[in-house]
N, C-alpha and C positions, 0 to 999 in steps of 0.2 A: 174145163179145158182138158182135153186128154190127147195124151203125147202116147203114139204105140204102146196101147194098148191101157197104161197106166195113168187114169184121172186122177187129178189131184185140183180142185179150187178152194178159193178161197172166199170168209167171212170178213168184211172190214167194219167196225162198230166204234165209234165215236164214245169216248166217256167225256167227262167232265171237268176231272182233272188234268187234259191237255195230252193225252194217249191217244193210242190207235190202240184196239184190241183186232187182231191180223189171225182167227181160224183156219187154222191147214188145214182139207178135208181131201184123206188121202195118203197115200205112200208119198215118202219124200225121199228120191233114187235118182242115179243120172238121169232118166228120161223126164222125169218131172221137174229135175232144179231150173232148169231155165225158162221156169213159169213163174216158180219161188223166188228167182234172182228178178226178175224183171218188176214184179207187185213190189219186193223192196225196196227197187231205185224209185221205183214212182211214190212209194210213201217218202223216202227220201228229198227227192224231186221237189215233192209238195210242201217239207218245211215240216214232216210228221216225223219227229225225230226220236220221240220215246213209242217204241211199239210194245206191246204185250203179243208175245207169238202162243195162241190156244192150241195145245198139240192131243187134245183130245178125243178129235175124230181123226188121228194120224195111227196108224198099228203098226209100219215099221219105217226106220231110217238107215239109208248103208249108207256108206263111210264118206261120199260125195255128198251127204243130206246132212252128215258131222260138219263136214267141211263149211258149208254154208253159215249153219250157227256161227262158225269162230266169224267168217270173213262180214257177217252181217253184224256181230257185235263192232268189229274192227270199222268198217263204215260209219255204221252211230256215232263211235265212239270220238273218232276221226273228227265228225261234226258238231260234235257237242250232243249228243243223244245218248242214249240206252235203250236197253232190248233185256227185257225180262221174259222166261218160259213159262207154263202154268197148263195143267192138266195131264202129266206123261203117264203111260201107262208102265207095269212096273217092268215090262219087257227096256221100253228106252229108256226111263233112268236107268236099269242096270247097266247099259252100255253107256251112258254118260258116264258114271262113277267108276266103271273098268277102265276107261281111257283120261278120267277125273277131270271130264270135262264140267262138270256139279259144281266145281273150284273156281273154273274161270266164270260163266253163266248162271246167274242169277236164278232158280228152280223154285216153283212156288207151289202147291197145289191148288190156289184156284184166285180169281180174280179178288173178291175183296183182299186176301192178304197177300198180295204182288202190288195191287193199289198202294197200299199202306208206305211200298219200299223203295220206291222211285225216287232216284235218286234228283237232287235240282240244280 
């Protein structure tokens, strides 16, 4: 999908333990969140309440792609779900841990031990 100029899709992968593993691939910026907002209502939607968000092929987030994380944990959370991160490069965790957002979001380095931490 790409919104002026800035493509951003996404990987949806099924595990076993009852997740969604949800690959950003792409800048996550005002032009691209309301591709981001919409993929999470429809996991939403579908009763997929715990996601794993892979932010591995993501290189940068501004402050409306911040925004999202909080309002998409708050959704989940809303509904009985969780949303765990896993793969940041060490550009975005340092802008999570400056605004300490690492405190409220769950930060993992990589799928088997984000699997492990899901809460029930």
């Amino acid at each position: 999908m790409e919104e002026n100029g800035n493509q951003i899709s996404f990987e949806e992968r099924n595990a076993e333990k009852g997740y969604v593993v949800l690959s950003i691939i792409g800048d996550l910026g005002m032009w691209s969140l309301p591709a981001a907002k919409s993929k999470v209502q429809e996991l939403i939607d579908q009763k997929k309440l715990k996601i794993v968000i892979d932010l591995e092929r993501t290189n940068y987030i501004d402050s409306s792609g911040l925004g999202f994380f909080i309002g998409t944990l708050k959704k989940l959370k809303s509904a009985g779900g969780d949303m765990l991160l896993i793969n940041l490069n060490t550009y975005i965790y340092g802008i999570f841990q400056l605004i300490h957002l690492h405190e409220i979001i769950d930060i993992y380095d990589n799928l088997e031990e984000a699997s492990k931490n899901f809460k029930d």
